[in-house]
Each structure stands twice: as C-alpha cells, then as structure tokens.
N, C-alpha and C positions, 0 to 999 in steps of 0.2 A: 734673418729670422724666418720661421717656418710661415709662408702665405697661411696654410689651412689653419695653422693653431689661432692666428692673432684673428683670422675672420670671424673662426668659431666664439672669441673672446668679444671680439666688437659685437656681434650676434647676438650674444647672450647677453652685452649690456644693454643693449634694446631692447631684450624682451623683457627683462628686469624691469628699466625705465615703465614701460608699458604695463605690467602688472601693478604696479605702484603707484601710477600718476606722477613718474618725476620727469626732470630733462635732462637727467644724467644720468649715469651708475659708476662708480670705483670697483674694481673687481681683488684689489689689493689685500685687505683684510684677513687675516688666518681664520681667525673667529668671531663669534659674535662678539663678543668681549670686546676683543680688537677693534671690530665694526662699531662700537660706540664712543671708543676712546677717537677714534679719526671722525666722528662728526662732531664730538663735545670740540674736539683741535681747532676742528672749520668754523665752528661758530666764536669760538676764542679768536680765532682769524678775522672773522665780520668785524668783532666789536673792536678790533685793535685798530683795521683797517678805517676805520670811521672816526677814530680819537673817544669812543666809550669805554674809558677806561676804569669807568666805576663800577661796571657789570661786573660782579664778584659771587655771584650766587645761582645755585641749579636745583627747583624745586621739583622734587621727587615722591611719588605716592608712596604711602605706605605698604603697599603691597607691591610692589616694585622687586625688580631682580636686585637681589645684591649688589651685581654689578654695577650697578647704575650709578647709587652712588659712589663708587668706588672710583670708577670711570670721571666724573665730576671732580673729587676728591685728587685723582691723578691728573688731570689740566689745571689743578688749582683754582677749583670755587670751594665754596662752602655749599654744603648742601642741606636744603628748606626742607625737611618731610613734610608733607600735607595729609593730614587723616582723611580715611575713606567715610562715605555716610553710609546710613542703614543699609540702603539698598545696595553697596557693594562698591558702587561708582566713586570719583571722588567729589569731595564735599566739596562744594562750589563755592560757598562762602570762607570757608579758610581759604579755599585756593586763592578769591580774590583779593585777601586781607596779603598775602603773603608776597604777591604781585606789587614788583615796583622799579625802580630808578634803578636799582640793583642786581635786578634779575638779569639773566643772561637769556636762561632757558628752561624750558619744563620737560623733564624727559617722562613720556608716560608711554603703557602698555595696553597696547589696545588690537582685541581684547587683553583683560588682564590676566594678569598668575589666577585669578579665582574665575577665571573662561568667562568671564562676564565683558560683554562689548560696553562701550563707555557712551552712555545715551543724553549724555550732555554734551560732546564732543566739541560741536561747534560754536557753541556759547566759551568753551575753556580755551579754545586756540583763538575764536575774536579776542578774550581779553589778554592772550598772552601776546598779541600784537598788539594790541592798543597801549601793551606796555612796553614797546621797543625791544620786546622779547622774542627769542626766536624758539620753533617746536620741533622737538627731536620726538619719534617714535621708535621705540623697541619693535621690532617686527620680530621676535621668536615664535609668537602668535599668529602669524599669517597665513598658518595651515586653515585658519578657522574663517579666513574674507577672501581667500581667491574669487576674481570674476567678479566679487558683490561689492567689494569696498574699499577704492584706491586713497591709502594715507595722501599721497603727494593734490589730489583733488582737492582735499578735503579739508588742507589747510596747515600740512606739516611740510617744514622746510626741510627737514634731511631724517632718513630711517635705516637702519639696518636691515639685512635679508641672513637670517643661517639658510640659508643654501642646502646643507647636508641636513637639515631636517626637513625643510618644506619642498624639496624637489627631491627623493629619491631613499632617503635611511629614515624611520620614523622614530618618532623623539624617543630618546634612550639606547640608538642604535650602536651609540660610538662615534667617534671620529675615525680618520680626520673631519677638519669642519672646515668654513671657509666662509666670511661675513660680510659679503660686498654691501657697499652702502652708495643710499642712492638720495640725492640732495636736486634741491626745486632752484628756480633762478636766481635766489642769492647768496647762494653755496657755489655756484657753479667753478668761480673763479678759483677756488679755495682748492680743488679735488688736486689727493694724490698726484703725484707724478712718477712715471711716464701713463699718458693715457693712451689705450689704442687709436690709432687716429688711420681712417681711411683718405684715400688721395682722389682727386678728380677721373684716374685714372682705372680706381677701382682697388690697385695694390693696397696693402695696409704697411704700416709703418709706426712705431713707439715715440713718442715723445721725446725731444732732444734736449739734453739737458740747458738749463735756464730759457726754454721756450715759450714757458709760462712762468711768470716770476711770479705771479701772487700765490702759488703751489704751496699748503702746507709739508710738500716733502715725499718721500718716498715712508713707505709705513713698511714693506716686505718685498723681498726679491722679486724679480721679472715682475708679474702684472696679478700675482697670486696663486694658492693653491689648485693649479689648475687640472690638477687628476680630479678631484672633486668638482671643479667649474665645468668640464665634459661630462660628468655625470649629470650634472644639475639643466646644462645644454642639452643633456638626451631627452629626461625625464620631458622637460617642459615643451619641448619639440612634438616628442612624442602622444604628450598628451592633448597639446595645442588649447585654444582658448574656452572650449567644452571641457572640456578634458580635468583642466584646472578646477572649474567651477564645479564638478562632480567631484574631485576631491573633498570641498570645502564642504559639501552637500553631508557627504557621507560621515567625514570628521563630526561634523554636530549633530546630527542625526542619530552616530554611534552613541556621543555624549549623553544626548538627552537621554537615549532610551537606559543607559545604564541607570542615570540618575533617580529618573519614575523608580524602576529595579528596586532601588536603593532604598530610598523614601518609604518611614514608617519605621525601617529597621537602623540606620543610622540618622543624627543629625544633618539636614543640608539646609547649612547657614542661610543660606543665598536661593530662596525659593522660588525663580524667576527663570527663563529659558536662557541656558547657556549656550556658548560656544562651542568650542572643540576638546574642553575640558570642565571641570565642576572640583566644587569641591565639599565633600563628604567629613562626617563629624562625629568622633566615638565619646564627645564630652559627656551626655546623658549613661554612654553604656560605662564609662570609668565610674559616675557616681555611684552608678546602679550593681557593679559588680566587681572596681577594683581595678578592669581589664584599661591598659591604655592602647593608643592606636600603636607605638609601636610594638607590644603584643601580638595585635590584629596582625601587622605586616610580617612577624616571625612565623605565624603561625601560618600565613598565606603560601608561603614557601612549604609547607608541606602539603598542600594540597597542586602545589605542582606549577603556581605563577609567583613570576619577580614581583617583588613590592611595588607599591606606586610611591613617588614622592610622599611623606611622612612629611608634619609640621610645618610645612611650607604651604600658601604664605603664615608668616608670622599671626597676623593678625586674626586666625582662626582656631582657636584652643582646640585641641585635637585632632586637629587636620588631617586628610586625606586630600593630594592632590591627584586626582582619576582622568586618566586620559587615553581612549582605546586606539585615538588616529583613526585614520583612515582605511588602513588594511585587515582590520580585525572583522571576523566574519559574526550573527547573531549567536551562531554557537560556544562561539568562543565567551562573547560577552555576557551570555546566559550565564557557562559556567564558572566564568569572574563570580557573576553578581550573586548564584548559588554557592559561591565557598564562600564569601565573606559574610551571606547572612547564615550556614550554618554554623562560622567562625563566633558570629553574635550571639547563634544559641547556645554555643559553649560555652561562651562568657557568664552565661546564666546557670546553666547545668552544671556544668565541671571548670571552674576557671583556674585553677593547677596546672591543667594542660593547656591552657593559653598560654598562660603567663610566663611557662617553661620552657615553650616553641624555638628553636623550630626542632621535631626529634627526628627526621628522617636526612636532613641535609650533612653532608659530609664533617661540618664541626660544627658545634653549637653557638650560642651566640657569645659573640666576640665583645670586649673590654672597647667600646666604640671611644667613651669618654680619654681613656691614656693611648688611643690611638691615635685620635687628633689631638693630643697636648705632647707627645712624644710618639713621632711618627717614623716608623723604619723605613727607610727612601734606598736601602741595599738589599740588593735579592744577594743571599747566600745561601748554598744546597743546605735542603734540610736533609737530618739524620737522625737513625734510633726512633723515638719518641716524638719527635718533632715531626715526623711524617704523615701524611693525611690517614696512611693504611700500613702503621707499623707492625714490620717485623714480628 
C-alpha cells in the first residue's frame, strides 16, 4: 500500500482526535448518516460486551436530525424523544425522567438544528453516566466550536465529524461526504477495522485481519472516502489551529449579525445568541397576510439566492433554517437580509406575487407533495413539451 496515502490518513486521524478531545478517530464512514450508525454499533458493542443486555433505548431530542433516530431505530433500540424547553435547550427534567436501567445512549446535537449551543451540557452527560449510559454527539454542527469546544473533553464518549462540510465544501455544497467518527476510551476497543496503524519504525501498515477481535467490523472499503479525507487533510493543515478557530469565529459572527437583520421583521423563536445558524419564523407574517415560509423561500429564488432549509427543525412553526457559514462576505449577507425583508413587504402589499413565486426561474413551482410519494428515480430524454425551452 501507498506509505504517503496511509500517513496522510494516520495524520488526519490525529488531528481529528485532537479537535474533538478524543483518543481515536475511524476514518471509515461514507457519511454522516453512516458516522452515527458505527458509533450507535460500538455502543451496542459496550453493552453487549459487559452482559447489559437490557439497554434497549436511545434518547433523542426533539429537535434532533432525523437521522438520529433512525440510526437508533437501525441497531435496534427504541427511541425516547425528550421535548426541548422554552429556551431552546433540552428540558432537563424530562431528560432526567426518561433516564434509566434501559437507556443505552443520548444522542444530542450540539449546537443544535436551532444553532443554539446546549448550556446545560454537563449536568445532561453527568446524569447520562450516572445512568450506565453512554454520549453520542452529532458533530454536523462543529463548524460553530472549532478551537472553543472539545465534545470528547467535555464528556461525550463517541461523535461524528462531516468532514466535507466542516473542512472545506460548506453546508449545502454537495457531496461526496465522508463521516469519520471519533470515540473516547470506552469505544476504543470497538473501532472499525482495519485501522491505520504506524510501526516503531515509522512505516504505516493496515490492520490484519482478526488483529483486533473486539472490532465491530469493517463499515466501507479500504479506510474511507479518501478523495474527500485529502481534502479535509488540506483544509485543516492549511488552516492549522488559528486557522480553525477563525472559522468558527466568523460562522457565528455571520449568524448573529444576520439574525439582529432579521429581528422585527420576522419571528426569532429562540431570542438569545446563536451559533453558526438561527432560526427565523414567518408564523406572525402567515397570520397577518396569508404568506407561508415556503412562499417566502420561492419567492427568494427570484431575487437570485437558493432557499435556506424551510420547516426544519419540526418544532418551530414556520421555520426558517438560516445559515451563511463561514465564507459568505457582509455584502452578500446584507443582501440576503434585504430580499427577505422586502419579500415581507410584499407579503403585506401584494401577496399574489408571493404566493405565485417563483416567476423568473426556469419552471414554476413543482407538485413537491407527489414527488415524494411517487418519486421518478429514471432520467429519460426529455422531448417536445417536456423540455425546459421547448421547440
């Protein structure tokens, strides 16, 4: 095998480790997705390995990535949703009610879907230990604690990393992705196999197989999506441990000031400083005029920017999910923040032309409802009429 690739792979699990606060990293993972399904495995791993065969349950916040439970759902627990409280965070006292002999693990998002960092943290990971329980972290969110906030410190036993959003494509860029995950000292045992492994000598070499029998297995070919892991290898190199933290800086910095922007002219649920995203609320302008937020997001597209996540998280009626990143400049964010609140005043003056949006985009707006209940998964040439610019 290639010395430079596997070094560069060993390298990059270290620096991973080292952003995170863990003593490992798995580089295996395709995706985030994937990266939760291989830590919920390992911890189904722990409990087995120890004869806790009663741990049957994965308590998940309500504002939680779909995935999550899903993920849960595919190792075979049941999953506990726990409601959020006023302030966004989750409810401490349901958490603790829900906490027990059964629990396996708490998967939370931190920050969460609603860019709010979780300000009870270490009080929810004492008691999910105190309950024989172990802490999984969603890291999709890690664009927003580079340098400030190591999960593995701080009391989570195993997290995910998307890679392709927090080291180099920013969120919505696409794949590929690639979701190495990085677990604390009682994961250790449990990690994918083959792991890059260095020799006394300096060479590197792959794990042989049954060299480690307590392996939950091999998740994806070779050692992962490694045209993405070289990317993800550059970025953080490149950027080195400043480098990261001016990331992070700038992500919420973008955030907040969108959201100030914002304020007055939309609902924001969550009136408190966010993270690297926020989330915005057209429930007031629907009463007042009819217009809903997915309106607002057709109508966005004619003023020349993609939507932002629309009704996600669930638990926010009208939702706007707003997130500029890191690479977006003040001009750009100004005139986000000036087409959605002239979008507002249309709402009020003319809301026909909202509600009709979008009229400049190549087709109008599309049957979304019989697209996702009867979904065409076959490209075949279009013809005649069927074409974007027929005939």
């Amino acid at each position: 095998l290639a010395q430079g690739t596997l070094q560069l792979l060993w390298e990059l699990e270290g620096a991973l480790a080292e952003i995170a606060g863990m003593r490992a990293v798995t580089l295996q993972p395709a995706a985030g997705a994937q990266g939760e399904l291989t830590g919920i495995l390992m911890i189904r791993a722990h409990h087995r390995a120890r004869g806790d065969l009663e741990r049957s349950e994965v308590l998940v916040p309500d504002s939680s990535h779909g995935t999550n439970p899903a993920t849960a759902t595919m190792a075979g627990f049941r999953t506990i949703t726990v409601p959020s409280a006023k302030d966004g965070g989750v409810d401490i006292a349901a958490f603790e009610a829900a906490l027990g002999p059964r629990t396996a693990a708490v998967m939370i998002t931190n920050p969460s879907t609603l860019g709010l960092f979780e300000s009870r943290i270490g009080d929810l990971l004492e008691a999910v230990h105190a309950a024989g329980a172990l802490a999984y972290m969603d890291g999709a969110n890690l664009n927003a604690i580079l340098g400030r906030f190591k999960p593995g410190e701080a009391g989570f036993d195993v997290m995910h990393f998307n890679v392709h959003k927090t080291f180099s494509t920013p969120h919505g860029g696409g794949g590929p992705g690639a979701g190495p995950v990085g677990v604390g000292e009682t994961l250790l045992p449990y990690l994918p196999a083959p792991r890059v492994l260095r020799e006394a000598d300096g060479t590197f070499r792959l794990e042989r197989p049954g060299e480690r029998p307590t392996t939950i297995g091999r998740l994806r070919s070779f050692v992962g999506n490694t045209g993405v892991l070289v990317r993800a290898y550059t970025y953080i190199t490149a950027h080195g441990a400043s480098g990261l933290r001016e990331v992070s800086d700038d992500a919420v910095l973008g955030a907040n000031y969108l959201k100030h922007r914002l304020a007055g002219t939309y609902d924001i649920p969550y009136d408190r400083a966010c993270k690297h995203e926020f989330v915005a609320s057209a429930a007031s302008l629907r009463r007042e005029t009819g217009v809903r937020t997915l309106d607002i997001a057709k109508r966005l597209i004619d003023h020349g920017f993609h939507p932002p996540t629309v009704y996600f998280p669930l638990i926010t009626e009208e939702g706007m999910l707003i997130e500029p990143t890191e690479t977006e400049s003040v001009e750009t964010m100004d005139a986000f923040a000036d087409a959605l609140i002239t979008i507002a005043a249309e709402a009020h003056s003319d809301p026909a032309t909202v509600t009709s949006a979008p009229h400049t985009a190549p087709v109008r707006r599309l049957d979304e409802a019989t697209a996702a209940r009867q979904p065409n998964l076959r490209w075949r040439p279009m013809t005649g009429a069927e074409t974007p610019c027929p005939d």
